[in-house]
C-alpha positions as YAML, in Angstrom:
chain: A
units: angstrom
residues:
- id: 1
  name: UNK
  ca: [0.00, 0.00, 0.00]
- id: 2
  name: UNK
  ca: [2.63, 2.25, 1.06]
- id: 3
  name: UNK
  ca: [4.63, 1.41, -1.95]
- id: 4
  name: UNK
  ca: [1.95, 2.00, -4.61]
- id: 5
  name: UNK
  ca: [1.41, 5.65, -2.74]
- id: 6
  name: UNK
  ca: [5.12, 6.51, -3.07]
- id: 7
  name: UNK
  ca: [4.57, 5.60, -6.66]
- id: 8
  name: UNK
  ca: [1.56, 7.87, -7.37]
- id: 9
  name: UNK
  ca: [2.98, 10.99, -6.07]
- id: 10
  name: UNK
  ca: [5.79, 10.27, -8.10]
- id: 11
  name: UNK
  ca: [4.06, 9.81, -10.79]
- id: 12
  name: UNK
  ca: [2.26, 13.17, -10.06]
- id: 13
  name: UNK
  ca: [5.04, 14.77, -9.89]
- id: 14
  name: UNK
  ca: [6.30, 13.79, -13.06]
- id: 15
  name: UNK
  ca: [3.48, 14.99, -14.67]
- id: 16
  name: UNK
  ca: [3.11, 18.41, -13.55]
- id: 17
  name: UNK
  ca: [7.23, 18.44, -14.05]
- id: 18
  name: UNK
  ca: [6.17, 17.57, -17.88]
- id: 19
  name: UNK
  ca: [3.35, 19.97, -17.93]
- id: 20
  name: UNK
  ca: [6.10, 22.84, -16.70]
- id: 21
  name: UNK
  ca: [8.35, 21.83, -20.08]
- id: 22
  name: UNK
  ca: [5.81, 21.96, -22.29]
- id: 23
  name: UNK
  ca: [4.34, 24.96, -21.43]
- id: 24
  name: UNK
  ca: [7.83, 26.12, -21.66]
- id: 25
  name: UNK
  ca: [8.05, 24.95, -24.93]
- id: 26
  name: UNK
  ca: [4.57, 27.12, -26.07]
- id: 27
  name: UNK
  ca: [5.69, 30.20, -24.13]
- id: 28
  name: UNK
  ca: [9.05, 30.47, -25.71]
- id: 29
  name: UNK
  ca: [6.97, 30.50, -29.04]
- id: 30
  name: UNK
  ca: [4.52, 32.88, -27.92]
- id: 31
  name: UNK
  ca: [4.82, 36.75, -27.56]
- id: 32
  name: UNK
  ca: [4.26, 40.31, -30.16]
- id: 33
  name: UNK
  ca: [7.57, 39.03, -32.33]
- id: 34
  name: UNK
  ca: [6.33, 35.04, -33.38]
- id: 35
  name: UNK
  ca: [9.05, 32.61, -33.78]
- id: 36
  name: UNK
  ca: [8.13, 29.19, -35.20]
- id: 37
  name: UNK
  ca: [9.61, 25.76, -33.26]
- id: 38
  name: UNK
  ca: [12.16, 25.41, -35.63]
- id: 39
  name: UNK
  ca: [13.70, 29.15, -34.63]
- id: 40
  name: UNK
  ca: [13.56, 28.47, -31.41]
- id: 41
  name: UNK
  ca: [15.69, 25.48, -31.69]
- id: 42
  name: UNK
  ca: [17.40, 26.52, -33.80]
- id: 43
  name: UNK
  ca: [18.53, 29.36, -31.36]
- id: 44
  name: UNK
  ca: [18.68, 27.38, -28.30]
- id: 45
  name: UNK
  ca: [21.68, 25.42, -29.91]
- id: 46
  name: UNK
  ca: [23.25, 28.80, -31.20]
- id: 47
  name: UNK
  ca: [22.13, 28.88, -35.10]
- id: 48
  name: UNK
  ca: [19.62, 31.68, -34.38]
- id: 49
  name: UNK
  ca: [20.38, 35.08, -35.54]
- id: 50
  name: UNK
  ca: [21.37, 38.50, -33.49]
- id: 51
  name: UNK
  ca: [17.67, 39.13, -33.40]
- id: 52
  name: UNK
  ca: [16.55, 35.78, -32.44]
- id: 53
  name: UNK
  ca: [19.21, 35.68, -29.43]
- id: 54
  name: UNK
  ca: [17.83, 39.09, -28.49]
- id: 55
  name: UNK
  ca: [14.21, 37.97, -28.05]
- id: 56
  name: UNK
  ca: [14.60, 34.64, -27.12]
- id: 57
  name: UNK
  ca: [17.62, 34.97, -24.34]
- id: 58
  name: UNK
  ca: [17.59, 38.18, -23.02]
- id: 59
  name: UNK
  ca: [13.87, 38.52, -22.93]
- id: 60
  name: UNK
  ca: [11.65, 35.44, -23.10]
- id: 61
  name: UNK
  ca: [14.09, 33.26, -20.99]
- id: 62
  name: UNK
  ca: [14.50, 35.37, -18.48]
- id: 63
  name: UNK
  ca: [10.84, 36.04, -18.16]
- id: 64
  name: UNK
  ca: [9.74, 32.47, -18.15]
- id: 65
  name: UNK
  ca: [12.21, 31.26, -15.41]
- id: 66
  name: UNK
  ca: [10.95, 34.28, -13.21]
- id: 67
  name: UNK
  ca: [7.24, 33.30, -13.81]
- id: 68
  name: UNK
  ca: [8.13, 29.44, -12.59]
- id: 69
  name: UNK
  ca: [10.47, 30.51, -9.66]
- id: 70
  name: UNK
  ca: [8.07, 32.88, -8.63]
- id: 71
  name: UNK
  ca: [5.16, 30.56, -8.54]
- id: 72
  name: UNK
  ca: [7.16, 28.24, -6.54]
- id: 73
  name: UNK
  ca: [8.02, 30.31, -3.78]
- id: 74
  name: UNK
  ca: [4.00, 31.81, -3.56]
- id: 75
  name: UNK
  ca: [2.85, 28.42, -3.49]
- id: 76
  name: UNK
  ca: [5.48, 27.04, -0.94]
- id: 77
  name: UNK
  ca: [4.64, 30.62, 0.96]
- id: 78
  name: UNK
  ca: [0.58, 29.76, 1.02]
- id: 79
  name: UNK
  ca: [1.52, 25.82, 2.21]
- id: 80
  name: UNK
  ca: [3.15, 26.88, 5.13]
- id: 81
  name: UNK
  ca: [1.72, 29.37, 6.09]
- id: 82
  name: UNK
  ca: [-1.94, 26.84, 5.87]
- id: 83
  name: UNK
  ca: [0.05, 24.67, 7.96]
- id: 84
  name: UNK
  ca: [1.53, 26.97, 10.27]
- id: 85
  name: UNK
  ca: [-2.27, 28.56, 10.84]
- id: 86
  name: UNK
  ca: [-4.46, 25.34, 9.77]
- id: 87
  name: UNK
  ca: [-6.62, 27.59, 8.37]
- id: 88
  name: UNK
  ca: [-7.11, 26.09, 4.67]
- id: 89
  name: UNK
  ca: [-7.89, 29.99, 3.15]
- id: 90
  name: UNK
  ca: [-4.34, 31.06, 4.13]
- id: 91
  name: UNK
  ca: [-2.56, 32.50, 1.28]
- id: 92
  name: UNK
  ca: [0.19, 35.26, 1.33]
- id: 93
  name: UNK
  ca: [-1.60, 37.68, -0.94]
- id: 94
  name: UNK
  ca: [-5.30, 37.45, 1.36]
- id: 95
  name: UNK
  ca: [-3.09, 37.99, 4.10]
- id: 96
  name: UNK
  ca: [-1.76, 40.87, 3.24]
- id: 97
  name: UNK
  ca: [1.96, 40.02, 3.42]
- id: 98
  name: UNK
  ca: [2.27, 40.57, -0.15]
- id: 99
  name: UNK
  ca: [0.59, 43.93, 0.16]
- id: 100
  name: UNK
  ca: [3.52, 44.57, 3.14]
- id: 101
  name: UNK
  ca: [6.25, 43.82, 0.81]
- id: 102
  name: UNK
  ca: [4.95, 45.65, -2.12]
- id: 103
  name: UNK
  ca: [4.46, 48.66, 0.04]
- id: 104
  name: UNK
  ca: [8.05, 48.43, 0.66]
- id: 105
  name: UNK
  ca: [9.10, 48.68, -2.70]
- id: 106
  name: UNK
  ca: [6.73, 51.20, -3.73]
- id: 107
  name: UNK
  ca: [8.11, 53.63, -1.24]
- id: 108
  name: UNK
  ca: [11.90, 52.47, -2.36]
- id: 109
  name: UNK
  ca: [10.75, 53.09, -5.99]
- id: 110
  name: UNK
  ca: [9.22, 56.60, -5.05]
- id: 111
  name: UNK
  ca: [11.40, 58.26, -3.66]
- id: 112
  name: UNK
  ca: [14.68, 56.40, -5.01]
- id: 113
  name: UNK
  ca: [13.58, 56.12, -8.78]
- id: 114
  name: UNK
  ca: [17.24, 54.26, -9.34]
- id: 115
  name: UNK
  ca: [15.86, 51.45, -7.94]
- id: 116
  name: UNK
  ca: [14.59, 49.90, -10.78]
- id: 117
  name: UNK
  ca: [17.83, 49.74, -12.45]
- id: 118
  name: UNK
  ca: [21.29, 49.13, -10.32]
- id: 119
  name: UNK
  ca: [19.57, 48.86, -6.99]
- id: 120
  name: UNK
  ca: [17.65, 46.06, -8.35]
- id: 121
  name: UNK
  ca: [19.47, 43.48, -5.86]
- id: 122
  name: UNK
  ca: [18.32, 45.53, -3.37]
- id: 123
  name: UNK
  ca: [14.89, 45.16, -4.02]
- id: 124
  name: UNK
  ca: [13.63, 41.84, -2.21]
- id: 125
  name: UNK
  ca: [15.79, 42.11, 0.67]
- id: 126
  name: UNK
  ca: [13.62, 45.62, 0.83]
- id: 127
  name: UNK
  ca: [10.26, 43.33, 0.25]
- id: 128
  name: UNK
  ca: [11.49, 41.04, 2.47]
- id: 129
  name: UNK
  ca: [11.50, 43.69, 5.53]
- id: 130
  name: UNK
  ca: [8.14, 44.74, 4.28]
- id: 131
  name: UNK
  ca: [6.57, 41.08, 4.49]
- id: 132
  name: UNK
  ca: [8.18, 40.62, 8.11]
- id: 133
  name: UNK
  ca: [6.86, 43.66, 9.59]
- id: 134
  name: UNK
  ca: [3.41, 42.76, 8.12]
- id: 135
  name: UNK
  ca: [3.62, 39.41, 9.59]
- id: 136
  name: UNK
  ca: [4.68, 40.56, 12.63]
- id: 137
  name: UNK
  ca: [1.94, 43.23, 13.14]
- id: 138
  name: UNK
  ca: [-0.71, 40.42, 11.86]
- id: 139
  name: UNK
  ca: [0.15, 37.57, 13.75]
- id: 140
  name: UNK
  ca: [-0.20, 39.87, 17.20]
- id: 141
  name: UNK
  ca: [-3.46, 40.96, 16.46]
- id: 142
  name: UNK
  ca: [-4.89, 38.06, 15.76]
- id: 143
  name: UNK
  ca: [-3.08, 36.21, 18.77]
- id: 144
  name: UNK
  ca: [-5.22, 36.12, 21.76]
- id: 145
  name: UNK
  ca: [-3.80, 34.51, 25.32]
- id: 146
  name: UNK
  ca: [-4.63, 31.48, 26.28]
- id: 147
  name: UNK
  ca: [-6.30, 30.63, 22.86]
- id: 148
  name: UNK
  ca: [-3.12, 31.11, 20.47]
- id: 149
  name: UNK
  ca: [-3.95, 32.27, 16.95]
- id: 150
  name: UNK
  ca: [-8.05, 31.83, 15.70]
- id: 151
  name: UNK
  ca: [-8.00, 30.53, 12.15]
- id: 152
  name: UNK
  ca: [-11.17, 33.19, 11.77]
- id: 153
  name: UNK
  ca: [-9.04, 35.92, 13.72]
- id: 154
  name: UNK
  ca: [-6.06, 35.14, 11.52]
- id: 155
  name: UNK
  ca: [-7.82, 35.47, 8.33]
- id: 156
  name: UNK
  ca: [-10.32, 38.29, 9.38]
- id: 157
  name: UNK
  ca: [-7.29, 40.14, 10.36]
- id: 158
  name: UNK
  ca: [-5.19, 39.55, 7.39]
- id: 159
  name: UNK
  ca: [-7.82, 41.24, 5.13]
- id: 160
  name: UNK
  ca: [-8.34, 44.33, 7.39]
- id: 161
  name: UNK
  ca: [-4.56, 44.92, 7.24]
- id: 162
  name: UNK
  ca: [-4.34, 44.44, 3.32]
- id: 163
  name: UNK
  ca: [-7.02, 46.90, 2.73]
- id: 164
  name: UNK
  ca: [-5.38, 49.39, 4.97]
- id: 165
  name: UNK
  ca: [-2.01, 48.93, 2.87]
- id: 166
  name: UNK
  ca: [-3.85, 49.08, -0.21]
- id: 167
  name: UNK
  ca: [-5.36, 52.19, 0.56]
- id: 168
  name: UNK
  ca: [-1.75, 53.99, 1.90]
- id: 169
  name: UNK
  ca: [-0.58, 52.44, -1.25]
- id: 170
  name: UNK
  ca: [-3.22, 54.46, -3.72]
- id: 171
  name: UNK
  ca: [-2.01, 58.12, -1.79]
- id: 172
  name: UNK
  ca: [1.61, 57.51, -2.28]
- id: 173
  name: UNK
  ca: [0.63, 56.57, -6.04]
- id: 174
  name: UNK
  ca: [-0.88, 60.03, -6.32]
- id: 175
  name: UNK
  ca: [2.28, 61.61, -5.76]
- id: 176
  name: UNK
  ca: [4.58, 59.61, -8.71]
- id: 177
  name: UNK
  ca: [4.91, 61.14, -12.13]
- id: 178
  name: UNK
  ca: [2.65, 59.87, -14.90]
- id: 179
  name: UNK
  ca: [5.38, 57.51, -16.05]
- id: 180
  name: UNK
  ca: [6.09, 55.96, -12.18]
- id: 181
  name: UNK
  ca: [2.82, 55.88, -12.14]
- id: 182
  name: UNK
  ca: [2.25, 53.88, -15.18]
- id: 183
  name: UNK
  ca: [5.19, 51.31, -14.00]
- id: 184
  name: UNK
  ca: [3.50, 50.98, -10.32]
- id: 185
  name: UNK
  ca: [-0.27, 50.29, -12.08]
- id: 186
  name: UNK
  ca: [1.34, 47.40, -14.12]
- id: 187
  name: UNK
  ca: [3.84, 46.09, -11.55]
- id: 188
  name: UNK
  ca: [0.58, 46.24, -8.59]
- id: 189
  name: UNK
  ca: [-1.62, 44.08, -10.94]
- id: 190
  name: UNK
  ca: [0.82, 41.53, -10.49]
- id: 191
  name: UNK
  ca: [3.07, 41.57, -13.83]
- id: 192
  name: UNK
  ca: [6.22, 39.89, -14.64]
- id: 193
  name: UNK
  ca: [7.92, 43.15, -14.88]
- id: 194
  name: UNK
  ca: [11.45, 41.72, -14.57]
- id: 195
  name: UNK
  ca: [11.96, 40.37, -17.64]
- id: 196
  name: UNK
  ca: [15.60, 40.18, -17.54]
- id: 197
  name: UNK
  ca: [18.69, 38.01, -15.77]
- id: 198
  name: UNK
  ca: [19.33, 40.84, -13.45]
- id: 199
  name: UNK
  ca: [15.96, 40.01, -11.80]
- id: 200
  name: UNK
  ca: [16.97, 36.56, -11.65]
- id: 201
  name: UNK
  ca: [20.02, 36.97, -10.33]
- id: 202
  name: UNK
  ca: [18.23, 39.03, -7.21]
- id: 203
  name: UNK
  ca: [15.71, 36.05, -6.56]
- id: 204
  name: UNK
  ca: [17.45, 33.38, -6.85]
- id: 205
  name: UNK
  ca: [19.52, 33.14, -3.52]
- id: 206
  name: UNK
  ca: [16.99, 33.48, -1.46]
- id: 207
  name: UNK
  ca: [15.24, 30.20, -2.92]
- id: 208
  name: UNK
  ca: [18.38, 28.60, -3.01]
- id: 209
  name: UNK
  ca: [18.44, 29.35, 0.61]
- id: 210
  name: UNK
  ca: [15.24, 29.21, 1.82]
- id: 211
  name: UNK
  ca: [13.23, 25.88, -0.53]
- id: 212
  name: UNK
  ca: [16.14, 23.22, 0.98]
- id: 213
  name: UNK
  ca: [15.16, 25.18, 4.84]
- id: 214
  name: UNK
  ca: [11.46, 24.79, 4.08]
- id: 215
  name: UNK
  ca: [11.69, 20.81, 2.38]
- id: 216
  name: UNK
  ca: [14.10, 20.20, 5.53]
- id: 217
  name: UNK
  ca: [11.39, 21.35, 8.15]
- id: 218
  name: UNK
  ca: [8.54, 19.01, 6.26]
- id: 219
  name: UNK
  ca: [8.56, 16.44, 9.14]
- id: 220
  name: UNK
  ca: [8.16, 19.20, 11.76]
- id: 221
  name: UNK
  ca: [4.87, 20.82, 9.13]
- id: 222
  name: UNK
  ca: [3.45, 17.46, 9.38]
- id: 223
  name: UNK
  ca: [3.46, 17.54, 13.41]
- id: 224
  name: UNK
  ca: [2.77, 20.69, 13.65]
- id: 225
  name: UNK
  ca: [-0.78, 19.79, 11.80]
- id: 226
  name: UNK
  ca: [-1.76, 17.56, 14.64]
- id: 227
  name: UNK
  ca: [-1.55, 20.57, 17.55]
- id: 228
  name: UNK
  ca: [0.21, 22.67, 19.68]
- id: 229
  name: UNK
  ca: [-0.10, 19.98, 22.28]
- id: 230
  name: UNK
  ca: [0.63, 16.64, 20.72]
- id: 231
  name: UNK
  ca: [3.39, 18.54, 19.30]
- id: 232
  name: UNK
  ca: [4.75, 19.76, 22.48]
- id: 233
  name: UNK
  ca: [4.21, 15.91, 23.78]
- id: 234
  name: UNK
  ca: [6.60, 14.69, 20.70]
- id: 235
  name: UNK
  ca: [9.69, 17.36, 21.53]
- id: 236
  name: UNK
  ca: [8.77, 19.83, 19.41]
- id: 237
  name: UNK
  ca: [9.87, 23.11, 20.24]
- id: 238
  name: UNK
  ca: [6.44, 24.58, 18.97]
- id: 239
  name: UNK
  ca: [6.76, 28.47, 19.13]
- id: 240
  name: UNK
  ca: [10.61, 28.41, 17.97]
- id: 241
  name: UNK
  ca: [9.87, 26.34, 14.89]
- id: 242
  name: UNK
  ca: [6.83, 28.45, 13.90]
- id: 243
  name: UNK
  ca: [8.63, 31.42, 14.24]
- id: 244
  name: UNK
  ca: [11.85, 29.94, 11.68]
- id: 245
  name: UNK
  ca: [8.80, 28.44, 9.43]
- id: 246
  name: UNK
  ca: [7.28, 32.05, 9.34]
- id: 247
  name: UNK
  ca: [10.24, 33.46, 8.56]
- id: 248
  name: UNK
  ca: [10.79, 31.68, 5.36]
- id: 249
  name: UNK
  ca: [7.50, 31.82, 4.24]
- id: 250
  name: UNK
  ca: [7.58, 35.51, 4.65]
- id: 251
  name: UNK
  ca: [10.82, 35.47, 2.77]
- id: 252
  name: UNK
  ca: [9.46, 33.97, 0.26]
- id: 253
  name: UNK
  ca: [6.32, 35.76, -0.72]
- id: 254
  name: UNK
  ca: [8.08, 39.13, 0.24]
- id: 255
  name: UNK
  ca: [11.24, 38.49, -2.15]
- id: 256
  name: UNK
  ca: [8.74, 37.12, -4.96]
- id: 257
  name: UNK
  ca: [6.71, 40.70, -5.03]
- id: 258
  name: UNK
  ca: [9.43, 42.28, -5.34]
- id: 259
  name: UNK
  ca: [10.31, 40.86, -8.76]
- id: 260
  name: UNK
  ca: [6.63, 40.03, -9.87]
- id: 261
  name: UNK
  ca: [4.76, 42.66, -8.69]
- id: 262
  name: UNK
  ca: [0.54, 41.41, -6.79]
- id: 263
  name: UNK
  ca: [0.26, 37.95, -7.70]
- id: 264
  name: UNK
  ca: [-2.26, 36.08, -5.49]
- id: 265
  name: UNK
  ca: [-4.22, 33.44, -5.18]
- id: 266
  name: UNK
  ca: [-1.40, 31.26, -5.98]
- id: 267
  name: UNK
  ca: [-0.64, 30.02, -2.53]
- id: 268
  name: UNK
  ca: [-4.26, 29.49, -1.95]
- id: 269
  name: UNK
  ca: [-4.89, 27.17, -5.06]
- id: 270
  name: UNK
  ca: [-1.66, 24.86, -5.99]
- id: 271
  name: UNK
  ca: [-1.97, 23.39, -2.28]
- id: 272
  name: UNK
  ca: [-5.79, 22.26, -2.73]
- id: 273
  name: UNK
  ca: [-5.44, 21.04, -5.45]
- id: 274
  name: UNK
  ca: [-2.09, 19.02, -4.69]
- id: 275
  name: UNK
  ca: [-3.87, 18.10, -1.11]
- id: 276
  name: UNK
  ca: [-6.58, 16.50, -2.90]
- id: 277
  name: UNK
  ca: [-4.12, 14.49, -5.08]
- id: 278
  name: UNK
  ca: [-1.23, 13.68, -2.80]
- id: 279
  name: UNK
  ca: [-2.22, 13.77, 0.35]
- id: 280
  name: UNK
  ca: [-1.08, 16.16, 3.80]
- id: 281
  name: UNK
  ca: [2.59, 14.56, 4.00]
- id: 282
  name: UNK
  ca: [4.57, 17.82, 3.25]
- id: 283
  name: UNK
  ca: [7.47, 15.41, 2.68]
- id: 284
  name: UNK
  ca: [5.97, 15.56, -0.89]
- id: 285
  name: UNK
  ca: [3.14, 17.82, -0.61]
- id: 286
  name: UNK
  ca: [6.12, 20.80, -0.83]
- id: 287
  name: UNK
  ca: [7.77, 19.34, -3.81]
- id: 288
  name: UNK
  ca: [4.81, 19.01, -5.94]
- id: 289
  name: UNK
  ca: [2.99, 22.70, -4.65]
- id: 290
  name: UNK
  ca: [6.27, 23.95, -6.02]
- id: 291
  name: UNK
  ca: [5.61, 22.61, -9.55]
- id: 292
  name: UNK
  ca: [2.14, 23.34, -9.64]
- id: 293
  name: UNK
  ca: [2.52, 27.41, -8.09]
- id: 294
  name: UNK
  ca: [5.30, 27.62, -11.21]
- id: 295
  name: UNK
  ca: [3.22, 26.27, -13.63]
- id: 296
  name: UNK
  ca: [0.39, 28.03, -12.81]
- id: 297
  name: UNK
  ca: [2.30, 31.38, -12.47]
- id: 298
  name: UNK
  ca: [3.36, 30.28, -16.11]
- id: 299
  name: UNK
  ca: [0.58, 29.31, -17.67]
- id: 300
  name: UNK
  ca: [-1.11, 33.12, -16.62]
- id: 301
  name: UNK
  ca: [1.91, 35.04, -17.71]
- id: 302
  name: UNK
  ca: [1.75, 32.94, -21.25]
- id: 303
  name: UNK
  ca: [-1.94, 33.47, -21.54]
- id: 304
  name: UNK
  ca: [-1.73, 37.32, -20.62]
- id: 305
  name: UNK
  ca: [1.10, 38.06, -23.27]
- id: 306
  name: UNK
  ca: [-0.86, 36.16, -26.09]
- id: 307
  name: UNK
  ca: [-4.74, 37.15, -25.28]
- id: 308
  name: UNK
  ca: [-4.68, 40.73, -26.01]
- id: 309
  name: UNK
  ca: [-1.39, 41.48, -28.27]
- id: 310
  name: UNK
  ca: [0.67, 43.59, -28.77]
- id: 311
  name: UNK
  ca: [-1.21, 45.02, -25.27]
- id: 312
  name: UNK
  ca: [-0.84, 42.43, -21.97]
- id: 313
  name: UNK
  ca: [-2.95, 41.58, -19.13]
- id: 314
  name: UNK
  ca: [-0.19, 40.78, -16.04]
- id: 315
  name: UNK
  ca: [-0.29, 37.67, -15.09]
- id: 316
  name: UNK
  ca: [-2.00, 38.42, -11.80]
- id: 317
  name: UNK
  ca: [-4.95, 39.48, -13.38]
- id: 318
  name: UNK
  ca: [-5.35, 35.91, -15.08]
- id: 319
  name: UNK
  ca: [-4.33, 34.22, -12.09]
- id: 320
  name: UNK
  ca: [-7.32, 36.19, -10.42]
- id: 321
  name: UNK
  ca: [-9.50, 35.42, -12.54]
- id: 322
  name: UNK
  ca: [-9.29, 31.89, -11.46]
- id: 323
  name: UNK
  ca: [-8.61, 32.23, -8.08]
- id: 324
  name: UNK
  ca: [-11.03, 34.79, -6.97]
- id: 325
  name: UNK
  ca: [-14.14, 31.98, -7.36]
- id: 326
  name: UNK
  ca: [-12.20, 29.49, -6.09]
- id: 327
  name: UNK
  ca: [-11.68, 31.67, -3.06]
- id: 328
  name: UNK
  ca: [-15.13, 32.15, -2.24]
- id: 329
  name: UNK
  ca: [-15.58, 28.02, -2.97]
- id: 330
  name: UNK
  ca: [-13.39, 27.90, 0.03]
- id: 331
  name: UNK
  ca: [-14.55, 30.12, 1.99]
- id: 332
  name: UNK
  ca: [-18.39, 28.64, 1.51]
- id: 333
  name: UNK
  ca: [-17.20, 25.54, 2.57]
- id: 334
  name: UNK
  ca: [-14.89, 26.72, 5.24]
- id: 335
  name: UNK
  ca: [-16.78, 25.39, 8.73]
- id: 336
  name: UNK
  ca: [-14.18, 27.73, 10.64]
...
């Protein structure tokens, strides 16, 4: 029994793994400039011309491996943080963490306009701060003595604090010039905006870092599940390792803003769906809400620059679109 379970997550695995490639595959092909399969292989082994290496390398490539890594950490973000909380509507972007860390930026981009050029490394450890403090001022107001942290509370908190961020946000967007203003707009509907290596680059150490920290804690997610008590009864040093787990969830959401702009939902939907195919064991539960948050993330950003050309829809508008019902699904259901 055991055995044929290991197999099937594998095997789900693997396919979301092969749905990632070949919507790689379509997405490479797909923006205002077509290329045809051939060109694109051709360029990928170095026959392509100046052109070709222009569009493909320095701006589709880029793009697409943002999209996926930035799916991955949301999704990873919205899993733990479910787990931490077990409250199943959870999600970095409801909570308003993702509001935090775009806050952050928006101020950095206001009043330090170089910040969207050599500053760019800069920019999530700026989210990052942004996402803690957010955090920090949501998980003490919705922690009550002697009863710990209300799933209700948590979430009913969450939203009050993202709609007073979003409303700070809209004055300081009064005061940027038309063209800030135009970049914000964009970036705040959740678009890819970093559609270079540079971006990648600034993201990428802090999943490097923080996925292997996350994957490593799985066995301590799983526990954690069961209650503060039975977890306390097993050795688990409850507060301490909600606290580290918090942390990296924060850091991941907060960093991911910062290079793709109000993308929600995604934390709330890839681990549903993988829950109801997997299983709770965040041993692979993690793995495969990784896949699934990229190639969701993906699939929206793919959609968005194809629906409407040569205009685009960000890919958090697409990712909305699905998430939004799905949200209130949840929620109807939810007996919290």
């Amino acid at each position: 029994m055991r055995d044929r379970k290991l197999k099937r997550n594998i095997t789900v695995m693997i396919i979301f793994a092969v749905l990632i490639v070949i919507t790689f595959l379509i997405s490479l092909n797909t923006g205002h400039i077509r290329l045809s399969p051939s060109e694109v292989i051709n360029t990928l082994f170095g026959n392509g011309t100046n052109k070709q290496n222009l569009i493909l390398f320095e701006f589709r490539l880029p793009r697409i491996v943002l999209s996926v890594l930035v799916g991955a950490a949301l999704a990873i973000s919205g899993t733990v943080l479910q787990g931490l909380s077990r409250n199943a509507l959870a999600d970095p972007g409801i909570l308003g963490i993702n509001a935090g860390a775009g806050l952050m930026v928006l101020l950095y981009v206001a009043f330090f306009p170089a910040a969207t050029g050599d500053s760019i490394l800069f920019l999530p450890i700026l989210a990052w701060v942004g996402a803690a403090i957010t955090a920090t001022v949501i998980y003490l107001l919705s922690y009550k003595r002697g009863e710990g942290i209300s799933p209700t509370r948590l979430l009913l908190t969450g939203i009050a604090v993202a709609a007073g961020i979003s409303a700070f946000t809209i004055v300081i967007t009064l005061m940027l010039s038309p063209d800030d203003y135009q970049f914000v707009a964009t970036w705040m509907a959740g678009s890819i905006w970093g559609s270079n290596w540079k971006f990648v680059m600034a993201f990428l150490p802090f999943l490097i870092v923080l996925l292997p920290f996350v994957m490593y804690k799985a066995p301590v997610l799983n526990i954690l599940n069961m209650g503060d008590e039975l977890a306390n009864g097993l050795g688990v040093a409850v507060e301490r390792e909600r606290r580290w787990l918090l942390f990296a969830a924060v850091g991941l959401a907060g960093t991911a803003v910062s290079v793709s702009g109000g993308i929600g939902f995604v934390g709330l939907i890839a681990p549903h769906l993988v829950r109801s195919l997997i299983g709770p064991k965040h041993q692979f539960l993690l793995p495969t809400v990784a896949l699934v948050g990229g190639l969701l993330v993906l699939i929206a950003d793919t959609i968005g620059r194809s629906i409407l050309q040569p205009s685009e829809v960000p890919a958090g508008i697409v990712v909305a679109v699905i998430g939004a019902p799905y949200f209130l699904y949840l929620l109807a259901r939810s007996k919290t």
